[in-house]
Structures are given as C-alpha cells and as structure tokens.
C-alpha positions as CSV (number, residue, x, y, z in Angstrom):
1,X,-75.8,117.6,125.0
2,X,-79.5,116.6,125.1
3,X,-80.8,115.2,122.5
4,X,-84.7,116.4,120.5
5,X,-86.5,114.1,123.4
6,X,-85.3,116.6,126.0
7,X,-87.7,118.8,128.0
8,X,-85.1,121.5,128.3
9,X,-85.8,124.8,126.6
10,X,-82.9,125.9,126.6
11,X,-81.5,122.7,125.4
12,X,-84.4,122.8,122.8
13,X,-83.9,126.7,121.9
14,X,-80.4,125.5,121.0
15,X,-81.1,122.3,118.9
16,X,-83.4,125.3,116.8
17,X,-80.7,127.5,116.3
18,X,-78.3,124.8,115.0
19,X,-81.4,123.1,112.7
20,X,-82.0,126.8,111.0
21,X,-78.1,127.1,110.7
22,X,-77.8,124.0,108.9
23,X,-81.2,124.2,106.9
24,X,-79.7,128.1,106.3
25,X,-76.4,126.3,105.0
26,X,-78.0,123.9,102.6
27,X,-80.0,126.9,101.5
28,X,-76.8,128.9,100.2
29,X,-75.6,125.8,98.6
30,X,-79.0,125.2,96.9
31,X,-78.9,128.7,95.9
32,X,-75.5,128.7,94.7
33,X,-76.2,125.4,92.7
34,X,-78.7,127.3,90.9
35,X,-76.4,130.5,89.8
36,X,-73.5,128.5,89.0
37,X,-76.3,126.0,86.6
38,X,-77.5,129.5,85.1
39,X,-74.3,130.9,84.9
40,X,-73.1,127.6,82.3
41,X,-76.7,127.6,80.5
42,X,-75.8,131.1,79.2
43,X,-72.2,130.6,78.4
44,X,-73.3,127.1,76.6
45,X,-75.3,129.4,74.7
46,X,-73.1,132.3,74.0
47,X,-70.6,129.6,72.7
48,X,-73.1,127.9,70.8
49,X,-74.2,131.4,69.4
50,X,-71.0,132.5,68.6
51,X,-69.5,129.4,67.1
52,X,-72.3,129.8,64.8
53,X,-71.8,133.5,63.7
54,X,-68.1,133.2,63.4
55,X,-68.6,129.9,61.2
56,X,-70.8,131.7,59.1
57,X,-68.1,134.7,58.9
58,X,-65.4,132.1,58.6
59,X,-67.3,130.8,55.0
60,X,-67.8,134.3,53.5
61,X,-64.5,135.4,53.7
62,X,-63.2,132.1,53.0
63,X,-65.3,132.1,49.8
64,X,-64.0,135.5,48.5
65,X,-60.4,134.1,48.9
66,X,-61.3,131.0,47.1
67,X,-63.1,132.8,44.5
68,X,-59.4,135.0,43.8
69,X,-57.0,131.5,44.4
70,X,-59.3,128.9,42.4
71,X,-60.6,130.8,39.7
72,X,-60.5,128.4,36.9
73,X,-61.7,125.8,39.1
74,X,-63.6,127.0,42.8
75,X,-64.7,124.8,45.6
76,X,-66.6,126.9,47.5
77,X,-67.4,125.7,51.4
78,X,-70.8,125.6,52.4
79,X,-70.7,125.6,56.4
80,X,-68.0,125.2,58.9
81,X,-68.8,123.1,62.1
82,X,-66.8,120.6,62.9
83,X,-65.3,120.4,59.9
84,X,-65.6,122.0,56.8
85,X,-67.8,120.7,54.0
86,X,-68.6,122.0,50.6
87,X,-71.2,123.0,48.8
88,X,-72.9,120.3,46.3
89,X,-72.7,117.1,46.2
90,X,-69.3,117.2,46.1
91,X,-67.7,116.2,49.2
92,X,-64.0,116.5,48.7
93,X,-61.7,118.0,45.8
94,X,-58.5,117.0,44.4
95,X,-55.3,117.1,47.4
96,X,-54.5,120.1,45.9
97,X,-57.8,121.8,46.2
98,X,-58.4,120.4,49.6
99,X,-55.2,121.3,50.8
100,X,-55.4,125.0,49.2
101,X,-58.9,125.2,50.7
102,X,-57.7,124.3,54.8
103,X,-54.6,126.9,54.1
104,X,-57.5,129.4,53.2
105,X,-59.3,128.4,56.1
106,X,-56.4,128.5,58.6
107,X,-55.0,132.1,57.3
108,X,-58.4,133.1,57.5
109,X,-59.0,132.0,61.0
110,X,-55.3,132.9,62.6
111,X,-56.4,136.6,60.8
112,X,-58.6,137.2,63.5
113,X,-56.6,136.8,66.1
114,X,-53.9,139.2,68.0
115,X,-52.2,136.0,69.2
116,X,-48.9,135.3,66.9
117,X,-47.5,131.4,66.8
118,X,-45.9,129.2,64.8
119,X,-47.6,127.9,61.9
120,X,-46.0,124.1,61.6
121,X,-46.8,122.1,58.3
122,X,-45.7,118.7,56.8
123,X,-45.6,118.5,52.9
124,X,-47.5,121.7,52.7
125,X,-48.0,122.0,48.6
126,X,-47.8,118.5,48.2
127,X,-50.4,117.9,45.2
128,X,-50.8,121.3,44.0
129,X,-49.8,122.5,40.5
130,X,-47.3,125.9,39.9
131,X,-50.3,128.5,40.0
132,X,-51.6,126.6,43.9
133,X,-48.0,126.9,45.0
134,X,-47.8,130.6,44.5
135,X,-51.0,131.5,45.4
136,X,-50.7,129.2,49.1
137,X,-47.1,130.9,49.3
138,X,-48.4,134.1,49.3
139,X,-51.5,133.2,52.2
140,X,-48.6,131.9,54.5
141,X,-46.6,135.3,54.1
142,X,-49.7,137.1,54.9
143,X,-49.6,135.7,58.4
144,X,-47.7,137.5,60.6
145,X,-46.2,134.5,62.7
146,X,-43.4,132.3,61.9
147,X,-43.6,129.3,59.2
148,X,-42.0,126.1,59.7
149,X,-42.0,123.7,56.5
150,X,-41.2,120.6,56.6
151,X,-40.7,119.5,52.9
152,X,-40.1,117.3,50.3
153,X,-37.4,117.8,47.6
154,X,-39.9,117.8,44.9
155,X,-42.0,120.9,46.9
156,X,-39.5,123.5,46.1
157,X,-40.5,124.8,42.5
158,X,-43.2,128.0,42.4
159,X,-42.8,127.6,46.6
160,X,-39.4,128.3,48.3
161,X,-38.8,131.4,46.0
162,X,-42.1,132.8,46.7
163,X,-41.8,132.7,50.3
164,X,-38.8,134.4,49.6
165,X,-39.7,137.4,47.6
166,X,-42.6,137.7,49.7
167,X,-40.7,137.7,53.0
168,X,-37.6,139.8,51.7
169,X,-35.4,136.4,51.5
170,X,-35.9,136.6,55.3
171,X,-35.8,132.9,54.9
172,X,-34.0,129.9,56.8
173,X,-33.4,126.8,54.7
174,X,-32.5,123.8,56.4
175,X,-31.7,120.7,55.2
176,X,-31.5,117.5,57.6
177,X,-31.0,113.9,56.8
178,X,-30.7,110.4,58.8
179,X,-26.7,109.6,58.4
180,X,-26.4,105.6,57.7
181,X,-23.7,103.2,55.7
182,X,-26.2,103.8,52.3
183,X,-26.2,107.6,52.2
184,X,-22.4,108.0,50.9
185,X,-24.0,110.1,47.9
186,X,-25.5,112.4,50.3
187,X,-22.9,112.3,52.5
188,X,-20.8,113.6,49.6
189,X,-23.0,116.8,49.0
190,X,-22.8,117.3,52.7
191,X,-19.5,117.5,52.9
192,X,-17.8,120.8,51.6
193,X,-20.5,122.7,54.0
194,X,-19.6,121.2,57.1
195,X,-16.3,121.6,58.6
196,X,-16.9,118.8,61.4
197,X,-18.6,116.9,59.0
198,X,-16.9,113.5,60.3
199,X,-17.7,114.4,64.0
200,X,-21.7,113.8,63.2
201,X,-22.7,110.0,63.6
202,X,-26.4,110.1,63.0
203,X,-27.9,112.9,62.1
204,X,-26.9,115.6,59.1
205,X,-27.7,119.3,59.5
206,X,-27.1,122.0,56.8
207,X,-28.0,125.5,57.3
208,X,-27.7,126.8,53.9
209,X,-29.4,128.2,51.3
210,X,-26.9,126.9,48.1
211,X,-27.1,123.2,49.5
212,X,-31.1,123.2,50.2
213,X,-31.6,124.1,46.4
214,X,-28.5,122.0,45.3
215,X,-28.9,118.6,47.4
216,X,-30.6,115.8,45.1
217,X,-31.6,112.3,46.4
218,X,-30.4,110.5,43.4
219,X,-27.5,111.5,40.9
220,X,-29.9,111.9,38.2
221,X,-32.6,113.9,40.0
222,X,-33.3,117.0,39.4
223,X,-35.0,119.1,42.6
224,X,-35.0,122.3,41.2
C-alpha cells in the first residue's frame, strides 16, 4: 500500500509490475485502435470500389435494355450514383420514359441478386403509352419474386393481360374500395360477388377477376 515515495523495494518492484501492466494494457488497446482503423479504411474502399464497378455494370446493361424497350425514342443513362442521370443535357424524360427507365433499372439490379422479395408499386404504368405498358409488363414477369400493383382503373389496357399471358394467368386481381353513403353505384357492382356484402361497414374487398375488369367509377366510364 506504499505509495512511489516509498523506500521499499519490494513495495517499489511492485508499483513496476502494475505501471508495465497498465502501460501493456493501453498498448493492446492502441494497437487494436489501429487494426480496427485499417480494417474500416479497406472496407470504405472496397465499398467505394465496388459501388463504382457495379454502377458502371448497372448502365451497360441497363443501356442494352433501353436500346430494345425505347427504340423509337432512347434515353440512355449516363452514370448511376446516387441517382441515376442521363446522358446530355437532358436531365429528365417524359413520366413515361422516366418511369420505364427506373423499372429497367430495378429489374436490372434485383437480377443480380439470389434474394427473392416482393416488388411493391403504386400506379406503376401511369404515363406510359400501349407499346411502354407491354414492354414494363414483360420486365416485371422476368423477376422471379412476387408483384404487387396497386392501380388505377385507367392502368389496365396493354398491362393486366400481359402480366397474365406472361405469368400463365397465375394472377390475383383485387379490387378494394372505401364504403361510404356516396358510393351506392359501386356498392351496386359489388354486390352480386359478395355474399355478406351487407355485413362490411367500411371497407369493400373483391377477389375476382370478372369484377376487377368490369368495375367502372362512373356509369359512363369505360376501364377496359
């Protein structure tokens, strides 16, 4: 228990053996500090150097597919980093190109990957002409996860059939709709395909392929 002013050796012996103990333990930490610093510089690096080189194989492949989908009118993407932008001055295309162009990107990027999940996508041709539909149909059923739509009634033409074909009519249509006092037309359509139709009190669910291509908004609308 004497302290360093002690004339004890064998007091002062001691206080040595616990300094190089503790100098020894801030050594190992030091030293450790220093692996685990060289240990993050290389896998900044190899994530820096790989982001790179699968960006790069990201826009070649991506730029074959858009050379076979937008023929009459590419967009071709110049480098992908944390987003992708386009070659030229132009910086954006039409909704339809643009939205074409990220399902190109997406397919393209879930390709490489042994992971399956579902792909989930709000208005997903919304702005594209018959020819995009098809074409954007076909890069979804080329994915080997599941697809979940969420669409609006105009979306169906040159889209719900080609998913179909494609996946064998291995297709789940679903048509859902907020019940309230000003949906009686609805309501009506809804009707013959639910036997506990009056039991629902919010929320209409339809599980049917007739009434997803049938159901109209309006009485003069045409969805198909």
């Amino acid at each position: 228990d004497d302290d360093e002013k002690t004339s004890s050796i064998k007091s002062l012996n001691k206080q040595i053996i616990e300094i190089h103990e503790k100098l020894a333990g801030v050594t190992h930490t030091l030293d450790m500090t220093k692996k685990i610093a060289k240990i993050e510089n290389i896998l900044e690096f190899v994530e820096k150097e790989s982001t790179i080189r699968i960006g790069k194989e990201l826009v070649e492949v991506c730029n074959k597919k858009i050379t076979d989908g937008l023929r009459e009118d590419p967009l071709y993407i110049e480098k992908i980093e944390n987003s992708i932008k386009l070659i030229g001055e132009q910086k954006k295309g039409s909704v339809g190109q643009q939205a074409r162009i990220g399902y190109i990107f997406l397919t393209s990027l879930l390709e490489r990957t042994a992971f399956k999940f579902p792909l989930v996508v709000d208005s997903p041709v919304t702005g594209m002409d018959g020819q995009g539909r098809e074409m954007t149909a076909k890069y979804i059923c080329s994915l080997k996860g599941q697809y979940i739509a969420f669409m609006l009634d105009t979306e169906k033409s040159n889209f719900t059939n080609i998913l179909e074909n494609e996946r064998n009519n291995k297709v789940t249509h679903v048509t859902a709709y907020r019940k309230t006092k000003n949906t009686e037309f609805w309501d009506n359509q809804a009707k013959p395909y639910l036997n506990n139709f009056n039991n629902k009190s919010d929320g209409i669910v339809v599980k049917n392929k007739d009434f997803f291509y049938s159901f109209k908004l309006t009485e003069d609308s045409d969805t198909n």
